[in-house]
TORPA-4810 file (N, C-alpha, C, O; in nm, 3 decimals):
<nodes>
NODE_1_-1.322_4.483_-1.194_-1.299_4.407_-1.314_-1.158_4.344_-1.314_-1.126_4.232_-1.353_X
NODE_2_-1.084_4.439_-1.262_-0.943_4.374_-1.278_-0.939_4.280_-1.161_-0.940_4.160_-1.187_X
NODE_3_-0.936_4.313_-1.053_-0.956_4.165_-0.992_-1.023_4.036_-1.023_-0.971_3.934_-0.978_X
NODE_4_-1.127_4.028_-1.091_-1.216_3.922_-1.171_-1.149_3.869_-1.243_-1.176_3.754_-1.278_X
NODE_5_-1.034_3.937_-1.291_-0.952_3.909_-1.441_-0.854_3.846_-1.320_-0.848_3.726_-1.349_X
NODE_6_-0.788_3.864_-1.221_-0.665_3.782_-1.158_-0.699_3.705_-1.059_-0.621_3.628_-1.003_X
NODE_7_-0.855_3.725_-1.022_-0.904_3.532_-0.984_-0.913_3.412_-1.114_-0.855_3.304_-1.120_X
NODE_8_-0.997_3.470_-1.204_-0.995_3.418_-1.322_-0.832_3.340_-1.374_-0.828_3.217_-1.381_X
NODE_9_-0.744_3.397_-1.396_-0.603_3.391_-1.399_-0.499_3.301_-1.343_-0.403_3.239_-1.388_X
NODE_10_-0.565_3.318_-1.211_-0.517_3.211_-1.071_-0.646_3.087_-1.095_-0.640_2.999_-1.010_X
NODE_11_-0.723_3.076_-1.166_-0.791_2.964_-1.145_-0.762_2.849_-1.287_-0.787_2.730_-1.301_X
NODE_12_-0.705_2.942_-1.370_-0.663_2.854_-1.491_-0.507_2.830_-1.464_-0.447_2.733_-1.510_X
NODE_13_-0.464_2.900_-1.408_-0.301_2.824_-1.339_-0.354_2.734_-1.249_-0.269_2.648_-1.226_X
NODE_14_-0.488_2.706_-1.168_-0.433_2.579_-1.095_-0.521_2.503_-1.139_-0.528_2.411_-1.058_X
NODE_15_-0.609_2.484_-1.239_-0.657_2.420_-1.339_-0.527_2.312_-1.391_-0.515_2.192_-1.368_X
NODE_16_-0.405_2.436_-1.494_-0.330_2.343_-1.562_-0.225_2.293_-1.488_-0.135_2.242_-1.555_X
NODE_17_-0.211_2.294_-1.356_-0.124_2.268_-1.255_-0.215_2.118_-1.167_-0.155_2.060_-1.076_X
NODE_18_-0.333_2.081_-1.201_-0.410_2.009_-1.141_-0.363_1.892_-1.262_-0.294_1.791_-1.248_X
NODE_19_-0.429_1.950_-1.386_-0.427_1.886_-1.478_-0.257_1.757_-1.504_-0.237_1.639_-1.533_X
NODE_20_-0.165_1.896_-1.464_-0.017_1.850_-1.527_0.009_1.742_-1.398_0.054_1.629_-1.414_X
NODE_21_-0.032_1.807_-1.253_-0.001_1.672_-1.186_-0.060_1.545_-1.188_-0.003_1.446_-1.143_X
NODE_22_-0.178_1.542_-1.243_-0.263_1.413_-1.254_-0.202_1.332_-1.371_-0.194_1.210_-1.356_X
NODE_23_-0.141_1.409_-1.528_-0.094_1.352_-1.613_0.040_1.284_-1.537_0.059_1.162_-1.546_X
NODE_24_0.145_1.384_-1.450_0.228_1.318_-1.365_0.213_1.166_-1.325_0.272_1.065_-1.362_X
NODE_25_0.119_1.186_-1.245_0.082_1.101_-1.113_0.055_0.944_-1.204_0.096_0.839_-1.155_X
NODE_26_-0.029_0.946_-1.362_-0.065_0.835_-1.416_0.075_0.817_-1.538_0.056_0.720_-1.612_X
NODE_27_0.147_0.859_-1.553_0.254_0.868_-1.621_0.368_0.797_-1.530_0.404_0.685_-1.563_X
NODE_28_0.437_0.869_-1.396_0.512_0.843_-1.293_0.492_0.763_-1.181_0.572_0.675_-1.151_X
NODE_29_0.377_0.790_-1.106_0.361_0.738_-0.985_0.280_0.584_-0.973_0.325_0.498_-0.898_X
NODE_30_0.150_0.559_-1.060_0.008_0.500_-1.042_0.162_0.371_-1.117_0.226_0.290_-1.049_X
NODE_31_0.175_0.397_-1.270_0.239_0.224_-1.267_0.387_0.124_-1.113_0.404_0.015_-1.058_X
NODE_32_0.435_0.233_-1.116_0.558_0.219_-0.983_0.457_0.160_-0.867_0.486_0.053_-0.813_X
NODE_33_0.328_0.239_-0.825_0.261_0.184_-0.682_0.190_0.073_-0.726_0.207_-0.026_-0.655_X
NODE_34_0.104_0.057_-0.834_0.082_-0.059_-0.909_0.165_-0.204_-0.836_0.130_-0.304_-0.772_X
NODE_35_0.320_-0.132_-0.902_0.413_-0.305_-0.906_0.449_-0.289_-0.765_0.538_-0.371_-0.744_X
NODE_36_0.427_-0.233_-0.672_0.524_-0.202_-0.569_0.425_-0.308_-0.482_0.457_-0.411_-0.422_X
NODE_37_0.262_-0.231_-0.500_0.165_-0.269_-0.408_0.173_-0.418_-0.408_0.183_-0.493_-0.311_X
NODE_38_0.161_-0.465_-0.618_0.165_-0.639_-0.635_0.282_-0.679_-0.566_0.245_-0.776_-0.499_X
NODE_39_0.387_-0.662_-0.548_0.453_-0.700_-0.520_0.468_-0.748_-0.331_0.533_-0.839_-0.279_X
NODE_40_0.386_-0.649_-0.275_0.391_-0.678_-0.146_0.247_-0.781_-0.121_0.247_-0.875_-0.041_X
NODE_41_0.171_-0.756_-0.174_0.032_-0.856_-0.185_0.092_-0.984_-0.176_0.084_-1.066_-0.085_X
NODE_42_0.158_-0.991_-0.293_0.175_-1.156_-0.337_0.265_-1.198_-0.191_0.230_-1.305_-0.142_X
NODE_43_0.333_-1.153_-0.146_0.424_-1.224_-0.032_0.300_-1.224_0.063_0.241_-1.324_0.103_X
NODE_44_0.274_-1.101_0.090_0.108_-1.129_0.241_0.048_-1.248_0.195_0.020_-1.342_0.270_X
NODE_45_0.028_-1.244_0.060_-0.092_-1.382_0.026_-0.008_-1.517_-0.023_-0.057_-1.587_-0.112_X
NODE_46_0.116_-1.553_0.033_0.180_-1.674_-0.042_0.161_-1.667_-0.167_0.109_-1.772_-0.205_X
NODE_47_0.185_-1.562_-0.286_0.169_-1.587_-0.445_0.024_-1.599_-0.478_-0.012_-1.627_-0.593_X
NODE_48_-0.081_-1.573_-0.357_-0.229_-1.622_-0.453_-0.189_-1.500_-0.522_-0.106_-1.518_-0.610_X
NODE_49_-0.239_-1.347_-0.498_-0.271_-1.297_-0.564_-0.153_-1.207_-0.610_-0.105_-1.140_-0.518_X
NODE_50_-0.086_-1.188_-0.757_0.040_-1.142_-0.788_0.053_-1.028_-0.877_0.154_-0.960_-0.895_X
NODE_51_-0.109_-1.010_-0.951_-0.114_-0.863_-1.033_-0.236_-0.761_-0.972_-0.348_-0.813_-0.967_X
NODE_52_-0.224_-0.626_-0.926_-0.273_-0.551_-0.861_-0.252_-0.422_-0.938_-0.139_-0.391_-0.973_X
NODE_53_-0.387_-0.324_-0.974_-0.416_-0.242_-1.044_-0.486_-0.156_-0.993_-0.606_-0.179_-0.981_X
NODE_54_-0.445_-0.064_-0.961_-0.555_0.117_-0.949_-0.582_0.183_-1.084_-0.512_0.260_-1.149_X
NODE_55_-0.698_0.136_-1.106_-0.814_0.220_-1.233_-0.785_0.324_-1.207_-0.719_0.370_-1.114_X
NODE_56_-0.865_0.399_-1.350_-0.853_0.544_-1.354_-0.966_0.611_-1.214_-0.971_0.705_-1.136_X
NODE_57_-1.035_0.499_-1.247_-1.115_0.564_-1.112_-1.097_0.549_-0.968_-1.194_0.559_-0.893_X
NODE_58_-0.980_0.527_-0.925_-0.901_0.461_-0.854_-0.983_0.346_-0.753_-1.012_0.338_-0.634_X
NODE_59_-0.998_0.277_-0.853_-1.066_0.130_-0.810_-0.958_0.004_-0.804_-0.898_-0.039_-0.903_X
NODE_60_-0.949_-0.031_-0.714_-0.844_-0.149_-0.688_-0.883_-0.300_-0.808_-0.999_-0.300_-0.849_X
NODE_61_-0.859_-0.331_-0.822_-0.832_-0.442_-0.906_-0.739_-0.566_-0.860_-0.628_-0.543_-0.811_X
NODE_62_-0.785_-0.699_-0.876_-0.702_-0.774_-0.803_-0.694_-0.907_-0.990_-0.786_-0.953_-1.057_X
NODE_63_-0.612_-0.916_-0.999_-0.634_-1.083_-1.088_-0.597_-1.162_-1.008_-0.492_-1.133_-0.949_X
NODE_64_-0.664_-1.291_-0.973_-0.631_-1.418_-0.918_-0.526_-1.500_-0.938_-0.477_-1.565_-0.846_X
NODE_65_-0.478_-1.503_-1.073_-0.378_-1.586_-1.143_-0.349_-1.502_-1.228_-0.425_-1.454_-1.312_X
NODE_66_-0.181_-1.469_-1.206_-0.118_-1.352_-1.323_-0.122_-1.419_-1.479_-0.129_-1.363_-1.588_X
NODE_67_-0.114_-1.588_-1.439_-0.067_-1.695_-1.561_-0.206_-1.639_-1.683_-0.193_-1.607_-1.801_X
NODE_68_-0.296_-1.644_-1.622_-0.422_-1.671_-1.732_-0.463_-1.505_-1.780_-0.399_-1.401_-1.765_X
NODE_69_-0.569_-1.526_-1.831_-0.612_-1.378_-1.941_-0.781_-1.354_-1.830_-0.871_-1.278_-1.865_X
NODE_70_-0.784_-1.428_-1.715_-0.898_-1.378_-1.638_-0.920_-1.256_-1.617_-0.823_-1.185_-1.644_X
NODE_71_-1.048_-1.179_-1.563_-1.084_-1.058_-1.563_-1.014_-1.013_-1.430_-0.969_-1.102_-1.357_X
NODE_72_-1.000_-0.876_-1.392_-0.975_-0.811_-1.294_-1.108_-0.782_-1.241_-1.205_-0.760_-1.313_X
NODE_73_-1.112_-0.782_-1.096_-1.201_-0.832_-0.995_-1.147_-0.675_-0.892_-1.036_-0.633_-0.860_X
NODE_74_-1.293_-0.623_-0.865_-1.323_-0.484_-0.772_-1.298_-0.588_-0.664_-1.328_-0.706_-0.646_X
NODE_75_-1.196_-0.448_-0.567_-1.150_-0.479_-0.446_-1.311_-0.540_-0.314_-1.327_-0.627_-0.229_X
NODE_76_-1.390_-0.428_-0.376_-1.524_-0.514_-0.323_-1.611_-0.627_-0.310_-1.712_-0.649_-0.243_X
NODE_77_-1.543_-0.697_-0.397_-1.609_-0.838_-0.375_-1.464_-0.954_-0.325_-1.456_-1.067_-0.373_X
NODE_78_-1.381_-0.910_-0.247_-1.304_-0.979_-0.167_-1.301_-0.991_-0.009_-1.371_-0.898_0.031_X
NODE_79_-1.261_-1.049_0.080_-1.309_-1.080_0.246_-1.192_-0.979_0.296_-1.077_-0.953_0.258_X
NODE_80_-1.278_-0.935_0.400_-1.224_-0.798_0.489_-1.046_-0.875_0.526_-0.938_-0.820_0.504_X
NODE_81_-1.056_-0.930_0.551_-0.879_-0.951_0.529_-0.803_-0.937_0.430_-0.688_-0.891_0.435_X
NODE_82_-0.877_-0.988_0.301_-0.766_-0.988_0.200_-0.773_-0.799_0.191_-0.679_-0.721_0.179_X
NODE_83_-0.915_-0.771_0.203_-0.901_-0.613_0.178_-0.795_-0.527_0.268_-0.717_-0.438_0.234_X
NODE_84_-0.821_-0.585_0.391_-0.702_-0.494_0.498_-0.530_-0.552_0.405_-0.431_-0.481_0.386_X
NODE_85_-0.547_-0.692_0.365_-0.368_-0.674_0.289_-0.356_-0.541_0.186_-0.277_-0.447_0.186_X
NODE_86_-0.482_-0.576_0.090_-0.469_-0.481_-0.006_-0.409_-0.366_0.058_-0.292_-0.343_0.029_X
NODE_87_-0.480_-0.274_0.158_-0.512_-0.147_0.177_-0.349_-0.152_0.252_-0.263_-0.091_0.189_X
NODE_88_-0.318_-0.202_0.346_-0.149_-0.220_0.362_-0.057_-0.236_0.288_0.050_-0.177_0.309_X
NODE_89_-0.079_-0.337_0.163_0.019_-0.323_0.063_0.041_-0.213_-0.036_0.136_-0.204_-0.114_X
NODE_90_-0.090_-0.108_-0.019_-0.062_0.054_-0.081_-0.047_0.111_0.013_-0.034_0.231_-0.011_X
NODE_91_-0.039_0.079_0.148_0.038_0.212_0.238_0.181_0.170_0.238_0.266_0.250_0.276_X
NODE_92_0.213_0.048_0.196_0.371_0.021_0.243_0.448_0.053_0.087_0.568_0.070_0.067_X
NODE_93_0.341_0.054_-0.009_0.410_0.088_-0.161_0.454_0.248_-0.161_0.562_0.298_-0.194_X
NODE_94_0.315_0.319_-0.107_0.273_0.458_-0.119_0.412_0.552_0.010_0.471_0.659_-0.001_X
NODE_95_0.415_0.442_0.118_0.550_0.541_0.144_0.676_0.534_0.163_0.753_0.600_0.232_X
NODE_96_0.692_0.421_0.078_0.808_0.402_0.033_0.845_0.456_-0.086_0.966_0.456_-0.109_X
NODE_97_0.746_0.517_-0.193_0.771_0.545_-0.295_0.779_0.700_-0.290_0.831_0.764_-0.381_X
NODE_98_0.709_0.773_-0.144_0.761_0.917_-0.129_0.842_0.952_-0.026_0.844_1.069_0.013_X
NODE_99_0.923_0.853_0.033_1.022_0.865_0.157_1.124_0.920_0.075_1.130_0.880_-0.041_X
NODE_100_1.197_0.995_0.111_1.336_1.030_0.035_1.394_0.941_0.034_1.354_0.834_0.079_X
NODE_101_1.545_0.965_-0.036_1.616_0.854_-0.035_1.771_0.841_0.084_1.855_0.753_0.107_X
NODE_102_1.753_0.932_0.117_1.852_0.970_0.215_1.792_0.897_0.360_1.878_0.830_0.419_X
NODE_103_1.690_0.900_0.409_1.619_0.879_0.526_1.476_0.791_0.495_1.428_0.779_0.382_X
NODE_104_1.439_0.754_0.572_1.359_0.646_0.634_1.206_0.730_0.677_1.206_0.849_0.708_X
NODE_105_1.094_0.656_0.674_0.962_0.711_0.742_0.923_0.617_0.821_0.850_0.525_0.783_X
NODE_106_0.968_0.628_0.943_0.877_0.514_1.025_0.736_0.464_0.978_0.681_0.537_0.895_X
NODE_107_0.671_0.359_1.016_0.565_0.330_0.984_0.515_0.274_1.115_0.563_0.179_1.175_X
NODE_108_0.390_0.363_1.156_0.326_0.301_1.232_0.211_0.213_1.193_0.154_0.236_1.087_X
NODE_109_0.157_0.081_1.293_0.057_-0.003_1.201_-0.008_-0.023_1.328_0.046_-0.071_1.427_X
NODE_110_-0.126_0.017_1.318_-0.248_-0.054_1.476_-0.346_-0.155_1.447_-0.460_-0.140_1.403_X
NODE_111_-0.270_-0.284_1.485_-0.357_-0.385_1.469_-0.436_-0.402_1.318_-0.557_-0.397_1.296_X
NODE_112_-0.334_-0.423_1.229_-0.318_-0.429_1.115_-0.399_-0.566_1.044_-0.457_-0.570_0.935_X
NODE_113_-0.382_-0.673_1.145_-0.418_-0.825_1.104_-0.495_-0.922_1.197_-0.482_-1.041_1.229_X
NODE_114_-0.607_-0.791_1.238_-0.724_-0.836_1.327_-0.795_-0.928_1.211_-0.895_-0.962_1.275_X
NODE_115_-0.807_-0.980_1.105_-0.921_-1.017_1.034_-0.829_-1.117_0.947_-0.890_-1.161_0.850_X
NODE_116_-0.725_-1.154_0.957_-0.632_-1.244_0.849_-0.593_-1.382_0.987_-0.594_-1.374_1.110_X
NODE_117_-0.559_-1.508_0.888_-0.551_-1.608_0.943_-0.438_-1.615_1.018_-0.421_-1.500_1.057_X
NODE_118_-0.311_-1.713_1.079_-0.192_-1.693_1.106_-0.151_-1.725_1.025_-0.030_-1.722_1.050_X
NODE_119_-0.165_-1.766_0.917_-0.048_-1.803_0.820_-0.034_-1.696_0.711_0.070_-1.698_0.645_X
NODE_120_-0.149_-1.580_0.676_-0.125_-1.483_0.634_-0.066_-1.383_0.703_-0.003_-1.303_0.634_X
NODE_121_-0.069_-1.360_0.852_-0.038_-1.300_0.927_0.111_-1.320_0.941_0.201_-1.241_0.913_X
NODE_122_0.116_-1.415_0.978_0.307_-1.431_0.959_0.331_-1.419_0.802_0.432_-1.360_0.762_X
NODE_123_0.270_-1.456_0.741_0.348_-1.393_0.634_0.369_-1.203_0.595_0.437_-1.146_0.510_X
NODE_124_0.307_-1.168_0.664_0.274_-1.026_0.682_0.334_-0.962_0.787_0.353_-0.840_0.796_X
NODE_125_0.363_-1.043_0.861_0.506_-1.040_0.949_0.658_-0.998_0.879_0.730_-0.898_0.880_X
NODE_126_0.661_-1.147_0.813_0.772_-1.123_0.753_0.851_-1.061_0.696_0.972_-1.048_0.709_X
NODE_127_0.729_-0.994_0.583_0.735_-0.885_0.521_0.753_-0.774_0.563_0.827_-0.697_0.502_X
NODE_128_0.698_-0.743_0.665_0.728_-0.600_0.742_0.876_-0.652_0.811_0.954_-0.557_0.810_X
NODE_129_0.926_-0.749_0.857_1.079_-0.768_0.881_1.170_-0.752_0.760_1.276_-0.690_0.753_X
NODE_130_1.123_-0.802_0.691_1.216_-0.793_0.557_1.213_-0.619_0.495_1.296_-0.564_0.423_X
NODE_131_1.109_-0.572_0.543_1.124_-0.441_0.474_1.215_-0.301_0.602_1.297_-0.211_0.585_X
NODE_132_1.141_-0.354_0.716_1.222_-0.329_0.782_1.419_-0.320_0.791_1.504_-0.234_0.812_X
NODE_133_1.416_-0.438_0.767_1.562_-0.436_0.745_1.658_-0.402_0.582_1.777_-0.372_0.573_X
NODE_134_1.574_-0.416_0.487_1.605_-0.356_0.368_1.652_-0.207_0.377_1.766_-0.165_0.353_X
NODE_135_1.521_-0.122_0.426_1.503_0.001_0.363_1.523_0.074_0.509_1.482_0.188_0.527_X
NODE_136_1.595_-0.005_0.619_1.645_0.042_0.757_1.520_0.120_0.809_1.545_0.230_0.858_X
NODE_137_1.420_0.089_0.807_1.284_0.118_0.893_1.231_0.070_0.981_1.213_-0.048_1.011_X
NODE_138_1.188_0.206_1.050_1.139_0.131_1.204_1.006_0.168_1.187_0.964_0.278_1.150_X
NODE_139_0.900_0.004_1.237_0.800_-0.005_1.191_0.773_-0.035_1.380_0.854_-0.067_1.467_X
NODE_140_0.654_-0.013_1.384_0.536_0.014_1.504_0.450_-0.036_1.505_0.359_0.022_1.445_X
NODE_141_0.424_-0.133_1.551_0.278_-0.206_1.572_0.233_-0.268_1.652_0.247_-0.382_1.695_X
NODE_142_0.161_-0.166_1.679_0.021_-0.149_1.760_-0.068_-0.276_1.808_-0.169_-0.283_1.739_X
NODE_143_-0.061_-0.371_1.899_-0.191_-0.506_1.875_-0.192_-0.496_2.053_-0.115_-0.458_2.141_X
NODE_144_-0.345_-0.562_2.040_-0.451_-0.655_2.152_-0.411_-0.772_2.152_-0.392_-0.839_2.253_X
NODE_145_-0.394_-0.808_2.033_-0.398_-0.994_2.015_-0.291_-1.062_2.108_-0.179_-1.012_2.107_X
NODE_146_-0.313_-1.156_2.178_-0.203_-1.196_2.240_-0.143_-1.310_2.121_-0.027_-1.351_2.127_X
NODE_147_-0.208_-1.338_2.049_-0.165_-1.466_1.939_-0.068_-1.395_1.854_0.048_-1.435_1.843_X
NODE_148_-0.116_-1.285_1.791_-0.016_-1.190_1.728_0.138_-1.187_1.809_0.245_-1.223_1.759_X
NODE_149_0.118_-1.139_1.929_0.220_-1.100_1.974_0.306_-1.221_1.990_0.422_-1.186_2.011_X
NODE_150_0.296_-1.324_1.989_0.317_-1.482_1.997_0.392_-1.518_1.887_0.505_-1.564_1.879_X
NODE_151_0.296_-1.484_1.791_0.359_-1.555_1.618_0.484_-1.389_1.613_0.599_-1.410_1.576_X
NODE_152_0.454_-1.277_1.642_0.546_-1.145_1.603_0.723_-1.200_1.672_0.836_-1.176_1.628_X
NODE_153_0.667_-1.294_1.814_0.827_-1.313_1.891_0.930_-1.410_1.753_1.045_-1.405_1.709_X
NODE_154_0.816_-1.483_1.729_0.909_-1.549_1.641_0.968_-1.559_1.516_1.049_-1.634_1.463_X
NODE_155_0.879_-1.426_1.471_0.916_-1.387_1.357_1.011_-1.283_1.360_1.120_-1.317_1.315_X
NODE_156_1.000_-1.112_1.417_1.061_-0.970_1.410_1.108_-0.997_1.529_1.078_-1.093_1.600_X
NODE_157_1.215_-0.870_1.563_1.279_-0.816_1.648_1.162_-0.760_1.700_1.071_-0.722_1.626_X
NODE_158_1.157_-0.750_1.881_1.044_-0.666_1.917_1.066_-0.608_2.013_1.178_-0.645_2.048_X
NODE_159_1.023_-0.527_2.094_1.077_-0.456_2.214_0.922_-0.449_2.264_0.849_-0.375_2.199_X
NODE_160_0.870_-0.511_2.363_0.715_-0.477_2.422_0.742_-0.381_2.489_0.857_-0.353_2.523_X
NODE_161_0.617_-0.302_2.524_0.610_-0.207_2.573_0.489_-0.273_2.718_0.450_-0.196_2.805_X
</nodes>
């Protein structure tokens, strides 16, 4: 019985310990990766797309035009490129926003912009140069493409391997 009573015990401490970090996470974390993510979108996409939202159900959300009162649009009905920016612009929000502040997290990326045009691609370039040199990170990426590696000379610092 008494053990029943201190599983019981341990399961409502991590009940309100589940609970308190999720209130955390939509309180602290979800608006910060929100603006962090829009914020890296809109440079990958030249300004198309500039407001970016994770639902409660953590469903991506994109608006087309921040200007107007249009609906927010599921990450699922957009083309496997814009989706691979999306899904990069929350890994580059997501660890930058838990890197300490003392030190740096490398970022590795493998062939990141198999499915985007070159002009999104260099712009997605850029961005990883610019963040690179901001936040003193050394970023890794991984490509096949010889076109990539072409448009990367003229954009980043690179060291081939």
């Amino acid at each position: 019985h008494q053990k029943a009573e201190q599983n019981y015990a341990a399961l409502l401490m991590s009940i309100h310990l589940l609970e308190y970090s999720k209130a955390k996470f939509e309180q602290d974390v979800r608006p910060l990766l929100n603006q962090k993510a829009a914020e890296y979108l809109s440079v990958m996409t030249g300004s198309q797309y500039q407001d970016l939202k994770i639902d409660q159900d953590y469903v991506v959300r994109l608006q087309p035009d921040s200007n107007s009162n249009s609906h927010y649009y599921e990450q699922a009905f957009y083309s496997a490129g814009l989706n691979d920016q999306i899904n990069l612009s929350l890994r580059l929000a997501l660890t930058e926003l838990l890197q300490d502040t003392g030190g740096s997290i490398p970022l590795i990326l493998d062939d990141p912009f198999t499915q985007l045009d070159q002009d999104r691609t260099a712009l997605s370039l850029g961005l990883l140069q610019d963040l690179s040199q901001r936040q003193k990170r050394q970023i890794i990426l991984f490509t096949s493409q010889k076109s990539l590696l072409s448009l990367a000379r003229e954009t980043i610092q690179l060291i081939n391997l």
